[in-house]
TIMI-2910 file (N, C-alpha, C, CB; in pm, 1 decimal, decimal comma, always signed):
<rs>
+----------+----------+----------+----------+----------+----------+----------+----------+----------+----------+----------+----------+------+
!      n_x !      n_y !      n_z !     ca_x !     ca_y !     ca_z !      c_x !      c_y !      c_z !     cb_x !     cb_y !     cb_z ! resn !
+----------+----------+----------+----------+----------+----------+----------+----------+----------+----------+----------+----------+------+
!  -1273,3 !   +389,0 !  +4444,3 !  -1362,1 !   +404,7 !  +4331,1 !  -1334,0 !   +535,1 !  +4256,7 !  -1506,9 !   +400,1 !  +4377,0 !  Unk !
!  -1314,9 !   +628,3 !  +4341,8 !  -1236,3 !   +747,3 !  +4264,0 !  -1115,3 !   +780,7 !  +4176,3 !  -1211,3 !   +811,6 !  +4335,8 !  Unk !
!  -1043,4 !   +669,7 !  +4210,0 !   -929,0 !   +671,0 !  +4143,7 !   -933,9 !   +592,3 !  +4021,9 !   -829,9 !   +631,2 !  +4224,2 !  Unk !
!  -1054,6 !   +524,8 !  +4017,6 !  -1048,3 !   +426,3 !  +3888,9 !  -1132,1 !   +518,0 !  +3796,4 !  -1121,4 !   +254,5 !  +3910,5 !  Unk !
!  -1279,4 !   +590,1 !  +3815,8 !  -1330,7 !   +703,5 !  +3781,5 !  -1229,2 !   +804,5 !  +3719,6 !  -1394,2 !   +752,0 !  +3892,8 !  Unk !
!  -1123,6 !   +805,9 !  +3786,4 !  -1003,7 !   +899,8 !  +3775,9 !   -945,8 !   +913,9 !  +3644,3 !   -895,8 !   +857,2 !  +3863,0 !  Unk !
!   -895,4 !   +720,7 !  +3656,1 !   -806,9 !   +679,4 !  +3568,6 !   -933,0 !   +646,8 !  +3461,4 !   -697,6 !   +553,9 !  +3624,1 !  Unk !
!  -1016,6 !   +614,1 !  +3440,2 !  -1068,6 !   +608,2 !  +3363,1 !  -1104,3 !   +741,1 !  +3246,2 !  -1142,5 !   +552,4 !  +3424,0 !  Unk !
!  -1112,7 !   +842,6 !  +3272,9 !  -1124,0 !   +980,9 !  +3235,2 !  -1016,1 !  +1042,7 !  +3218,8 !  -1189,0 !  +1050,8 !  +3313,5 !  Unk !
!   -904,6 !   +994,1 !  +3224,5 !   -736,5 !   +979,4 !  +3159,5 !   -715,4 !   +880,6 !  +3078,7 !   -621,9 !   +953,1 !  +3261,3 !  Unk !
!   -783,2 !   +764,9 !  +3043,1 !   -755,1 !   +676,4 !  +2995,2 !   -833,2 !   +741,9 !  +2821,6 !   -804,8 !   +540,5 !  +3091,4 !  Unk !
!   -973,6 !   +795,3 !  +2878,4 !  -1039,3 !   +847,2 !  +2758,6 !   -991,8 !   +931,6 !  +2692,8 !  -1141,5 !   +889,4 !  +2772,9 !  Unk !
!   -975,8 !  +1063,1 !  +2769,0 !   -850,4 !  +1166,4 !  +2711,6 !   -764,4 !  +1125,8 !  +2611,4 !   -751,9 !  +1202,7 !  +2814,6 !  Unk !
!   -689,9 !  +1030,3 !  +2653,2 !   -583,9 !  +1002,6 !  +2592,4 !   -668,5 !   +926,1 !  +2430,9 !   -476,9 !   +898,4 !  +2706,0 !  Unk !
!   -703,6 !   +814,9 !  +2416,2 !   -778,8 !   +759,4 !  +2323,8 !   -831,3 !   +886,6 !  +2238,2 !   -889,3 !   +668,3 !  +2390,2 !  Unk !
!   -928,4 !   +982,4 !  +2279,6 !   -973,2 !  +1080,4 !  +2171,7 !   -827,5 !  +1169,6 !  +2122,7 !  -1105,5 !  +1192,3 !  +2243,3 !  Unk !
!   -752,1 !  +1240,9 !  +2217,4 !   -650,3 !  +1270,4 !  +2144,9 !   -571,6 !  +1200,3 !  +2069,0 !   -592,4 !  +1313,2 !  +2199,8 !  Unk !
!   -568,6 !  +1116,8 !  +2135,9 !   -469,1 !   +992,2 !  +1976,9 !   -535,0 !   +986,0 !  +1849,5 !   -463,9 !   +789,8 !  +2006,9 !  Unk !
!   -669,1 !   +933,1 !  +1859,3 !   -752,5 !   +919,4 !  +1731,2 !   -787,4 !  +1081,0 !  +1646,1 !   -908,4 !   +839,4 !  +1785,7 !  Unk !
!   -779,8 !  +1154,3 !  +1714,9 !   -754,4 !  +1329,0 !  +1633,5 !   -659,3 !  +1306,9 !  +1549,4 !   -695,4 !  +1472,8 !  +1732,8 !  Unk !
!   -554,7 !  +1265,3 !  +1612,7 !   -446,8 !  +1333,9 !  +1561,1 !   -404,7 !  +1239,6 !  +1440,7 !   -331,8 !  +1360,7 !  +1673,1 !  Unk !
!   -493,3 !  +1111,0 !  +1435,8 !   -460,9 !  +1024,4 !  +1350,0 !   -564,1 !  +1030,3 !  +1232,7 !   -448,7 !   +898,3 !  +1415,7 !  Unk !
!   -666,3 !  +1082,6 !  +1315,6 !   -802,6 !  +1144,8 !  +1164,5 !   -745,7 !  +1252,8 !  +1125,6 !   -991,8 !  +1202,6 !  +1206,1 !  Unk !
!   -689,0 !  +1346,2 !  +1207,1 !   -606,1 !  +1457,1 !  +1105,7 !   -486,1 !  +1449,9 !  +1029,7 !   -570,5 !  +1558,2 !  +1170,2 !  Unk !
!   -424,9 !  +1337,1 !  +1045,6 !   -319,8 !  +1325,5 !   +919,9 !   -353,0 !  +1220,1 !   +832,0 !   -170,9 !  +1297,7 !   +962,9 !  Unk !
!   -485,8 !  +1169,2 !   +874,9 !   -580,9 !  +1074,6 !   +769,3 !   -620,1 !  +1177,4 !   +673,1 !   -730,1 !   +994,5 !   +839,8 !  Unk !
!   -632,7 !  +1286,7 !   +718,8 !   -712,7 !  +1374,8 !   +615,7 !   -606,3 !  +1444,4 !   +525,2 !   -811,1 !  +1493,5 !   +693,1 !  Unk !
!   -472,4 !  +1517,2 !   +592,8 !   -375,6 !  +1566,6 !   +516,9 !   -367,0 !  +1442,6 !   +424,2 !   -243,6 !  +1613,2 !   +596,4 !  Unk !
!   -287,3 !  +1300,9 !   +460,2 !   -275,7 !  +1225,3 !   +359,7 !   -355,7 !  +1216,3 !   +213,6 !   -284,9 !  +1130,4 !   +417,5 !  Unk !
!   -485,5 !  +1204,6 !   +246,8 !   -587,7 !  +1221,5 !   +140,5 !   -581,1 !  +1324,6 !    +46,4 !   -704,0 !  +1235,6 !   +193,0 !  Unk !
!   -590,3 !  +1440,7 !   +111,3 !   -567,4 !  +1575,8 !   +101,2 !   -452,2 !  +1590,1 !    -57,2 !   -492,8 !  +1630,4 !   +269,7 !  Unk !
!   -334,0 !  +1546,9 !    +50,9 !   -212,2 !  +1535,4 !    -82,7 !   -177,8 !  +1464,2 !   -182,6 !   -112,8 !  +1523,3 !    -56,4 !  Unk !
!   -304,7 !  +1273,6 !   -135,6 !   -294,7 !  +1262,9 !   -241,7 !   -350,8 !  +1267,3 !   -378,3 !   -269,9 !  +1211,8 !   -224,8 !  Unk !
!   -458,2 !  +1286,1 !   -320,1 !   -550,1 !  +1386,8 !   -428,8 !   -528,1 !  +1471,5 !   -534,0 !   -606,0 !  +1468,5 !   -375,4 !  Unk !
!   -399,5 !  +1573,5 !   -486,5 !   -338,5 !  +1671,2 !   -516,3 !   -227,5 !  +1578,0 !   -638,7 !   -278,0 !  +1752,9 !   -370,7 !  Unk !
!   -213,6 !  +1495,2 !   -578,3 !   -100,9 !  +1422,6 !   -626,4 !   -191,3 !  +1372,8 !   -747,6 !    -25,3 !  +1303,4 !   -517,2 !  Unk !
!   -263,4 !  +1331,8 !   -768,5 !   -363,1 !  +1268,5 !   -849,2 !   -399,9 !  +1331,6 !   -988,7 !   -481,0 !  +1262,0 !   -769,5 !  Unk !
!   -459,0 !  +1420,8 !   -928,5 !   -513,3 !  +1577,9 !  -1026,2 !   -402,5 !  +1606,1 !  -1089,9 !   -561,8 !  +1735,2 !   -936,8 !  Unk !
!   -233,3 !  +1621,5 !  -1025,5 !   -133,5 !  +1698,8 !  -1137,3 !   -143,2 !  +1559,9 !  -1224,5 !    +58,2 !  +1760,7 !  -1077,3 !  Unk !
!    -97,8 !  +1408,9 !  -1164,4 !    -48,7 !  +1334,0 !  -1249,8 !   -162,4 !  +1337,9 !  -1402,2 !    -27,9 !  +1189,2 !  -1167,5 !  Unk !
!   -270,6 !  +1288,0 !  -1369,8 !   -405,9 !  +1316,2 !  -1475,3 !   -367,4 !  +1403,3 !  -1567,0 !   -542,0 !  +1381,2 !  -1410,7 !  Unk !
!   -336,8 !  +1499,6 !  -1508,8 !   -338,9 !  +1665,0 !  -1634,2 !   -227,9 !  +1647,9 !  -1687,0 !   -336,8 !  +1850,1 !  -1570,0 !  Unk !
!   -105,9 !  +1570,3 !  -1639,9 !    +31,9 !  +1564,7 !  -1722,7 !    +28,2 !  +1474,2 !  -1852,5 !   +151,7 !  +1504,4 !  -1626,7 !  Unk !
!    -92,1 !  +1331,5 !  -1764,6 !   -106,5 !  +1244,5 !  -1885,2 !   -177,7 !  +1323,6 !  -1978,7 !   -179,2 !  +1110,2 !  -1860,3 !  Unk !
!   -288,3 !  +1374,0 !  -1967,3 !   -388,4 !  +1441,4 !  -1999,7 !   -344,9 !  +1512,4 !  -2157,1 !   -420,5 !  +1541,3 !  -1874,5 !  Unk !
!   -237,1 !  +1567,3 !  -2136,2 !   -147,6 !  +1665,4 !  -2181,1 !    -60,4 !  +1608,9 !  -2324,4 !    -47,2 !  +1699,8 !  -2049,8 !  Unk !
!     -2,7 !  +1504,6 !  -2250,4 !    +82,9 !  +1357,9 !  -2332,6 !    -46,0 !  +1284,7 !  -2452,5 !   +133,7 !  +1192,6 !  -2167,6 !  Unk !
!   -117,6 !  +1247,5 !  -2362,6 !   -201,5 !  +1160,3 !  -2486,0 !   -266,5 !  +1269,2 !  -2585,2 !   -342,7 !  +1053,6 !  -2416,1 !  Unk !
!   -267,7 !  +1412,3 !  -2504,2 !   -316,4 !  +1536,2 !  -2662,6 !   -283,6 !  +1494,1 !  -2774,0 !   -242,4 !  +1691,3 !  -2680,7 !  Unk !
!   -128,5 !  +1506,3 !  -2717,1 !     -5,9 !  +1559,9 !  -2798,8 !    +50,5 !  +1386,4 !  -2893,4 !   +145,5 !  +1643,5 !  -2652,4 !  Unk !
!    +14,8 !  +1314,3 !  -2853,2 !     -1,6 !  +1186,8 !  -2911,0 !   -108,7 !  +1174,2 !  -3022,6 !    -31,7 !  +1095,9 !  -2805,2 !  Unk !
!   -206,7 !  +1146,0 !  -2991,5 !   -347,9 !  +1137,3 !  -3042,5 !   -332,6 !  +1221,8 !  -3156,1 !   -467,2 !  +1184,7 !  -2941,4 !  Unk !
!   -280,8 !  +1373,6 !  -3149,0 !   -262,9 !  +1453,5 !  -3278,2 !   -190,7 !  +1452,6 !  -3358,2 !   -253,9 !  +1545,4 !  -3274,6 !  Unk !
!    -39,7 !  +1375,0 !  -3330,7 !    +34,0 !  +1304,5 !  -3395,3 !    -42,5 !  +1160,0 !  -3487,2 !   +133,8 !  +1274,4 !  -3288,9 !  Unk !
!    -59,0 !  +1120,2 !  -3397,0 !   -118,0 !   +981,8 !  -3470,9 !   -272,2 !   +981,5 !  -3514,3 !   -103,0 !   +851,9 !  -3365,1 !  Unk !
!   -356,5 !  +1082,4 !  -3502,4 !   -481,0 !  +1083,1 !  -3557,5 !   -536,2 !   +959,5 !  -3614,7 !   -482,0 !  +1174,1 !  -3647,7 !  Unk !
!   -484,3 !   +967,6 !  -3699,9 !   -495,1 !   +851,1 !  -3863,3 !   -501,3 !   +673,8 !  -3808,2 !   -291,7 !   +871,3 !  -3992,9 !  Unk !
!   -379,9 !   +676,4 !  -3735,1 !   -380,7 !   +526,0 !  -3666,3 !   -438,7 !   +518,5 !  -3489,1 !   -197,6 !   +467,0 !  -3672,2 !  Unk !
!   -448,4 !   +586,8 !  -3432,7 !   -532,7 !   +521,5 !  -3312,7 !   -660,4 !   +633,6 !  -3253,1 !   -410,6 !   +483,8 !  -3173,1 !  Unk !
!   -687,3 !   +542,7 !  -3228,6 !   -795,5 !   +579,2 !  -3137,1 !   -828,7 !   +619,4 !  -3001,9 !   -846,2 !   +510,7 !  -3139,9 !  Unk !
!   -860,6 !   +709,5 !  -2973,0 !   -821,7 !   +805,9 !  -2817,1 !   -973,9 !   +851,2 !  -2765,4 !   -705,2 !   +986,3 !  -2852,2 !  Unk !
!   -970,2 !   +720,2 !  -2633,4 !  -1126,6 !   +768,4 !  -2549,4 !  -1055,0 !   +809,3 !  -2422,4 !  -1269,8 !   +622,7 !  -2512,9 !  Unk !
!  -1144,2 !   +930,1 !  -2324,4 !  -1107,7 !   +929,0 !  -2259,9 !  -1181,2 !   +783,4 !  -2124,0 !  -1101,0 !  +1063,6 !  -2265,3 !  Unk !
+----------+----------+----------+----------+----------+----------+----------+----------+----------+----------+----------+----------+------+
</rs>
């Protein structure tokens, strides 16, 4: 009975460290792509200015 007690409390170990390490590069992922998100936005962001002030007259620009 001890040894299954044993193995059981190695078996858990293992399960919470796995799932860490997989919520923590759940979170980097997010993290970067977020990052990734925010530049792309501000590049369009930037483009449709520079559009929109060109073309004033013919289109129309919501954000």
């Amino acid at each position: 009975m001890a040894a299954l007690d044993s193995l059981l409390g190695v078996g858990a170990e293992l399960i919470v460290r796995a799932t860490r390490g997989i919520c923590d590069g759940s979170r980097l992922n997010a993290d970067q792509g977020r990052t990734l998100t925010a530049a792309r936005i501000s590049d369009w962001s930037e483009v449709l200015s520079l559009y929109a002030e060109k073309n004033a007259e013919d289109v129309r620009v919501s954000a």
